[in-house]
N, C-alpha and C positions, 0 to 999 in steps of 0.2 A: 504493500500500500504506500510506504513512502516513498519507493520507488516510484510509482507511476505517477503520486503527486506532484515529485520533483521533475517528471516528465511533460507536466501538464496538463495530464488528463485530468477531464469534469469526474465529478461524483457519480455519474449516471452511467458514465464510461467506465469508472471501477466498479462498482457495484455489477457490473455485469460481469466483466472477466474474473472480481473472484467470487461470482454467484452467492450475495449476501444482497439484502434491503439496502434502499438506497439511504433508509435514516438508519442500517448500523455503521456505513460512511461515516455520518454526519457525528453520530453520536463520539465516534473510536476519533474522529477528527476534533474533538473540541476536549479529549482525555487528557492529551498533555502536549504542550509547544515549548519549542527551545529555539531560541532566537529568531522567534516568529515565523517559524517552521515546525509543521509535526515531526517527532522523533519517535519511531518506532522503538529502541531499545526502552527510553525513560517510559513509554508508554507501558511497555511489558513489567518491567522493575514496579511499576505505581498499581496494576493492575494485581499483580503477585502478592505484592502488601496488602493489598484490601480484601485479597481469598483469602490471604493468610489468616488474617485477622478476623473473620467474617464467623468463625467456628472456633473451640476450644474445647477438651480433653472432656469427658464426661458433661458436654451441653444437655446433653436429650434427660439426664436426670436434672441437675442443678436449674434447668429452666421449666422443669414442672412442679410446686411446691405440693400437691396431690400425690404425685407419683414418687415422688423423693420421701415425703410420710410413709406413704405403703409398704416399701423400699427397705425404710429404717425400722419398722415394724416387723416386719418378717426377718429381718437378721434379728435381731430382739428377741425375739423367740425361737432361734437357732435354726431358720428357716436358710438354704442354703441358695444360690441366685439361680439358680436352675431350678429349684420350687416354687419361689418367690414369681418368674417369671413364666412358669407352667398356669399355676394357679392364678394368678391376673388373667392371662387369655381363658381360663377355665368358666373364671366368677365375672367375665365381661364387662371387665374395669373401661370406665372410659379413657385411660390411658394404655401405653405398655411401654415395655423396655424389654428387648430379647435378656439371656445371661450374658451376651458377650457388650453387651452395651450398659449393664449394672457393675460388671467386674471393672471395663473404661472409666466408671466413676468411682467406684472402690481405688482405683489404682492411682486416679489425679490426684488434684491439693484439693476439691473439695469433699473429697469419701475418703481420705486415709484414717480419719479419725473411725472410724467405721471399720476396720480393715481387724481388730480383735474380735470381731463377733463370729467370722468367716472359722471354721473349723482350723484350714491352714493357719489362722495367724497371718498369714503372708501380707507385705505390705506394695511386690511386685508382683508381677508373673516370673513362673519358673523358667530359666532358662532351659531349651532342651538341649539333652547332652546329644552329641552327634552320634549316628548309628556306625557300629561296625560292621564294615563291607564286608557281605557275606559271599565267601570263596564257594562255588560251586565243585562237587565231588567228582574228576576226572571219570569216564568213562565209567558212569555208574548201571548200575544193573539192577533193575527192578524186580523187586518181589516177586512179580506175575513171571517171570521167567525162573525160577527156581525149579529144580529136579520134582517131577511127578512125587518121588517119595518123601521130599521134605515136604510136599502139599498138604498128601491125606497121612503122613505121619509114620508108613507104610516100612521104611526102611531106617537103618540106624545110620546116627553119626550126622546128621543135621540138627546145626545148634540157632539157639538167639542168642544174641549178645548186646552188655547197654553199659553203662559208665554211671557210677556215682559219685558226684563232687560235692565238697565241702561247699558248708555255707559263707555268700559271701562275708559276713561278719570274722571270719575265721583266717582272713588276707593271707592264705597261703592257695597253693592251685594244686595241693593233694585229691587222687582220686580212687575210686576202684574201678578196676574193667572185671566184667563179667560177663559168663556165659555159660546157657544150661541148654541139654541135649532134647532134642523135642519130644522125642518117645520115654526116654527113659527118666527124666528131670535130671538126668545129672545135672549138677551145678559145681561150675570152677572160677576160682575167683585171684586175682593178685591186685595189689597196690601198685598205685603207679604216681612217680613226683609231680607226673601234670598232666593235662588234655594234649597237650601235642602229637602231632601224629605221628613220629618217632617215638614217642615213648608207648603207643597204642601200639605200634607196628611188634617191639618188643615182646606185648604182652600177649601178642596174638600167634606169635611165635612157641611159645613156650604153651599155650592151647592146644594148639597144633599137635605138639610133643607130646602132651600129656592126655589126653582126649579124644585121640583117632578124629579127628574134626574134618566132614568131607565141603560142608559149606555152614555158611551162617550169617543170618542174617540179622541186620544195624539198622540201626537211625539215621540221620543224616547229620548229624554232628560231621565237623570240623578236624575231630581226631581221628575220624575215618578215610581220611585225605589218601593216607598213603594205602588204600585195598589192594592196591597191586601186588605189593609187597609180601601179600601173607601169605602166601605160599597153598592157598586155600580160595573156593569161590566165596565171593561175598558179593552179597544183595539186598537191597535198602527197601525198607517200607515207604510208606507213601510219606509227608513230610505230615506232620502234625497229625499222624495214625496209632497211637501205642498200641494198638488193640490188634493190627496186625501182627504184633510182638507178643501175647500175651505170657507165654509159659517163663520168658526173662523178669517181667513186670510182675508175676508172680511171686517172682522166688526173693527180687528186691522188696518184696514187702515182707516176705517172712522173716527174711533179713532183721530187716528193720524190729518185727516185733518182735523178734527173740532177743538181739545182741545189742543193734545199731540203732539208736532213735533218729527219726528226721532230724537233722543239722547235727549231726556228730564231725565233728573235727575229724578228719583221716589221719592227718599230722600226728594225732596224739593214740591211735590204734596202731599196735605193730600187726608185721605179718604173720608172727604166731597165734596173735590173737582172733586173725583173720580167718587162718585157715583149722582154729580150731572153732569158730561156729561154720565155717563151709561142712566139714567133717559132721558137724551135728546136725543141718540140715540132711544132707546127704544119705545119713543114719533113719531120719523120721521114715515111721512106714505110710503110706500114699494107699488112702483107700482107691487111687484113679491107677496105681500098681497094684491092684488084687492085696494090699495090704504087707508090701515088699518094700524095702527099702531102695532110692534109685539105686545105692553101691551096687545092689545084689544084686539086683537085674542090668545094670553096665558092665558088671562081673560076670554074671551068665551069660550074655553076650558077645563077651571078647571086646567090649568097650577099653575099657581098664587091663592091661595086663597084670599091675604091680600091685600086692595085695595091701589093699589098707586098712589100717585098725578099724575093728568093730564099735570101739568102746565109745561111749555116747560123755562127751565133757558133759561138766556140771551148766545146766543152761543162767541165765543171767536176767530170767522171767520169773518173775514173782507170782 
């Protein structure tokens, strides 16, 4: 526009090339003048101050003194702004304010005073921490391709396997990898210093050794990175499935209710201690084994070659 002013052209002539009214011309032409010429920069700089200024930080509360009551009422009564503003549209207030437009005024100078009643305490929004970029599992192999016999359960030496890590509270990245035979429940377990896939590759190794293991199938965790390596098929359930896992998801709870409680330190369990409730699970007779202990029947089977104690430790169940 100040181009073509400075060119000479009429108002009627710009209004048409940049297809605007001929009084928003007129109007944009009398905004601002510098040395008796329109200035398109000072015009923009004048008009930017006046959006600026035109709105401020929690308005749509602080400018209705109805809806600001209602507002302070319902946190008052430990109403949270997602309540607060459900229920307004509910009870068909002549006002509203979504939640994200009560928290805007929570968060300015004129709702911080306000800002203890809110469950958080918070007197900002939380930052979010940044997600960790999730590595995808090199040439993985789905469940649905698994051996006919790890299917219907038909054949021995197809396992599951799952990982138990300490609670974050516990700042160390101690874990356990385990894994239990589908037919027979064996279950085999070791500690491991961390989730990395090197140290998984490890413990998968020593499975292998111990457990005639012909495949077995994971989660999609991160420590599963290195499958190739383990000298055995491995095949992933569906991503957020436990259920295609169950007989591993089983045995970490019995885990758990005999020895390990949810959030036990691994740091602070040794390996003895480990593989003497493995040993005792392994001992329990299984009304789903005709009432046989898995040892016996991994034993009858030539699962197991090396014989292992019968004797059942003291349990650590009240």
């Amino acid at each position: 526009m100040e181009a073509l002013l400075d060119a000479g052209e009429g108002q009627r002539e710009i209004a048409k090339i940049l297809k605007v009214h001929e009084s928003t011309i007129s109007r944009e032409r009398k905004r601002e003048r510098k040395n008796g010429r329109y200035d398109a920069a000072t015009a923009q700089h004048k008009a930017g101050v006046e959006r600026g200024h035109s709105k401020y930080q929690g308005m749509k509360v602080e400018g209705n003194a109805l809806l600001k009551a209602y507002i302070i009422a319902g946190l008052t009564a430990k109403r949270s702004p997602d309540e607060i503003a459900g229920r307004m549209q509910q009870e068909q207030q002549p006002f509203y304010a979504s939640k994200n437009a009560i928290y805007k005024w929570l968060y300015s100078l004129y709702g911080q005073r306000y800002c203890p009643l809110l469950c958080t305490k918070r007197y900002r929004k939380r930052k979010q921490k940044k997600k960790t970029k999730r590595t995808m599992i090199p040439n993985r192999k789905s469940i649905a391709l698994r051996p006919l016999g790890a299917t219907n359960q038909t054949r021995y030496g197809h396992y599951e396997g799952d990982t138990i890590v300490a609670p974050k509270r516990a700042l160390n990245t101690h874990g356990i990898a385990m894994v239990t035979e589908r037919k027979t429940k064996l279950l085999r377990a070791h500690k491991i210093p961390s989730l990395s896939p090197h140290e998984m590759t490890k413990a998968m190794h020593l499975f292998v050794k111990e457990a005639g293991m012909k495949s077995v199938t994971m989660d999609n965790g991160i420590e599963n990175k290195n499958h190739e390596d383990w000298d055995v098929d491995a095949f992933f359930a569906d991503p957020h499935s436990p259920w295609q896992k169950p007989m591993i998801e089983n045995e970490i709870g019995l885990l758990r209710r005999w020895y390990f409680k949810k959030g036990t330190d691994w740091s602070r369990v040794t390996e003895e201690a480990l593989q003497e409730a493995i040993i005792f699970l392994n001992n329990k007779y299984r009304k789903s084994l005709g009432y046989h202990s898995a040892l016996e029947v991994a034993r009858a089977h030539g699962i197991i070659k090396a014989k292992e104690t019968k004797k059942l430790p003291e349990s650590s169940c009240n």
